[in-house]
C-alpha positions as CSV (number, residue, x, y, z in Angstrom):
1,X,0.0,0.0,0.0
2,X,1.5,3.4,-1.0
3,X,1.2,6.0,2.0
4,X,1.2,9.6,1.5
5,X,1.9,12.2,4.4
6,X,1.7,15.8,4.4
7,X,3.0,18.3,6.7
8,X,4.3,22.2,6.6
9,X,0.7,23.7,6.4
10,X,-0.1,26.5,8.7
11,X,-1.2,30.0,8.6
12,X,1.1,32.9,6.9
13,X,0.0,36.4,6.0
14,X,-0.1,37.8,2.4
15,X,3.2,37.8,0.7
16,X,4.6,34.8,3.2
17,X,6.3,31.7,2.6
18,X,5.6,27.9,3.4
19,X,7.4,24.6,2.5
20,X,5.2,21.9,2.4
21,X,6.8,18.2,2.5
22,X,5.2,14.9,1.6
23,X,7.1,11.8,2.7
24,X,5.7,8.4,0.9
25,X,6.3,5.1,1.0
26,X,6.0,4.7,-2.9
27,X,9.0,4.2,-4.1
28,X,8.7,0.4,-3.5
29,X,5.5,0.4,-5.9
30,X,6.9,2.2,-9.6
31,X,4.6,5.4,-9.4
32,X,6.1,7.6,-11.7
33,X,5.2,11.5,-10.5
34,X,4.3,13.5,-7.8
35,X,1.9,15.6,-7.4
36,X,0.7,18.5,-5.1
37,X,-2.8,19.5,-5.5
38,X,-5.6,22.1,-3.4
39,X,-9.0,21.8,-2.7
40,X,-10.7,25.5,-1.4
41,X,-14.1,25.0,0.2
42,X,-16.7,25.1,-1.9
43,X,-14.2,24.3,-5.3
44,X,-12.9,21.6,-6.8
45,X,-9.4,20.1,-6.3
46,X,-6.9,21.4,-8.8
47,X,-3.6,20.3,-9.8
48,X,-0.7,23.0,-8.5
49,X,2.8,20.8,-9.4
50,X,3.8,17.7,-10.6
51,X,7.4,16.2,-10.9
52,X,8.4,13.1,-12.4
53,X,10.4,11.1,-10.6
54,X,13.2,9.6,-12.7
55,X,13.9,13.0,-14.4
56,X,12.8,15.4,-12.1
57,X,10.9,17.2,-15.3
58,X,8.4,19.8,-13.3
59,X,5.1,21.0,-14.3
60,X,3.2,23.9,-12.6
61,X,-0.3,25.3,-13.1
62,X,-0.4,28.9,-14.4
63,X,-1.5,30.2,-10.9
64,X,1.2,29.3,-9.0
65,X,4.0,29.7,-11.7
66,X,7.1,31.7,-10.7
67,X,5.2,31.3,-7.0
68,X,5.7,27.8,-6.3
69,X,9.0,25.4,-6.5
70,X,8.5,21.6,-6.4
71,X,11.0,19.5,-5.6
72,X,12.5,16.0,-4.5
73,X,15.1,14.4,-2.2
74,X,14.8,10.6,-3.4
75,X,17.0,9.7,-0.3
76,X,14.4,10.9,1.9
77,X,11.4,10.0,-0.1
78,X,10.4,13.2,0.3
79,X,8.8,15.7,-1.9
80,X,8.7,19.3,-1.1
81,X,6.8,22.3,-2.0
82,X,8.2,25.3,-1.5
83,X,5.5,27.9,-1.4
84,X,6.8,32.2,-1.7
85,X,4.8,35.2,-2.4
86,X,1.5,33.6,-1.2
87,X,-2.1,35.2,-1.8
88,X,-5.5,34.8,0.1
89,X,-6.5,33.2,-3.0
90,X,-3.9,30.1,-2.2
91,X,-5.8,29.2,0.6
92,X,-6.6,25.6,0.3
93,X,-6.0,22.1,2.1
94,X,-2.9,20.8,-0.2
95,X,-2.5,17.1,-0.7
96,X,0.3,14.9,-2.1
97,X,-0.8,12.3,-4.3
98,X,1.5,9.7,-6.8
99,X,0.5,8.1,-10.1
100,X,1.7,5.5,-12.6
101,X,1.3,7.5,-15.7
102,X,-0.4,10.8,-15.4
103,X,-1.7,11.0,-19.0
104,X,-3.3,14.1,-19.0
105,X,-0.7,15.9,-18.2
106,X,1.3,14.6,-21.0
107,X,-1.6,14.5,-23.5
108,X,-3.7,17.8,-22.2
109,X,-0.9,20.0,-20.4
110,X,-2.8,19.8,-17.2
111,X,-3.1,18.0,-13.5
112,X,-6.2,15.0,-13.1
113,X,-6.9,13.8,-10.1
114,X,-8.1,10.5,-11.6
115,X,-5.0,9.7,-12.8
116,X,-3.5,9.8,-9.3
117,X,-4.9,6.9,-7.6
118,X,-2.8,7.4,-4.2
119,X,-3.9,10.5,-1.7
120,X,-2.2,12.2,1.2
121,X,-4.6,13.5,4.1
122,X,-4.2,16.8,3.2
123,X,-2.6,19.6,5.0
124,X,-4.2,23.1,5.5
125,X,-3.2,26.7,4.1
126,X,-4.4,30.1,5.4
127,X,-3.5,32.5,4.2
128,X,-4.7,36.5,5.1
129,X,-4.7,39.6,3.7
């Protein structure tokens, strides 16, 4: 069973910093990416950062571009991200999640949860103005 778990949420003002980390257990079980995705209440869960983790190729959602730095340390099984110049509007509970193949992302430029079939318990985000 591959086990996600989050940690580095908390509460920051406007224009603050957080690193989130996500230590997993998956490296025993040939999922190929990482990804960190939010979920505000009363919206949808989107995909924020993906990295693949043989090459370390990143992806980022236009929101959080320039913002946001994902990141690995394969010794730790730990991926990291590093969160700067954060807005109300990044308020969110954040999870970590890994998948085999994350196909729309290849095929459609873009972060689907249903191609990431292993979940993290989320960690939570304030952020005030």
């Amino acid at each position: 069973q591959v086990q996600l778990a989050e940690s580095g949420g908390g509460s920051v003002q406007a224009g603050g910093s957080l690193r989130l980390s996500c230590v997993t257990s998956r490296y025993t079980y040939n999922t190929n990416c990482m990804g960190w995705f939010r979920q505000a209440p009363g919206k949808e869960r989107e995909g924020v950062a993906a990295i693949y983790s043989s090459s370390g190729v990143t992806f980022y959602a236009d929101s959080v571009k320039g913002r946001f730095t994902i990141s690995q340390d394969n010794a730790k099984n730990t991926v990291y991200l590093q969160m700067n110049s954060l807005k109300p509007e990044d308020t969110a509970m954040y999870y970590c999640a890994a998948a085999f193949a994350p196909r729309s992302l290849v095929i459609h430029g873009r972060l689907d949860i249903s191609d990431f079939p292993y979940w993290g318990q989320g960690t939570q985000v304030t952020v005030s103005s």
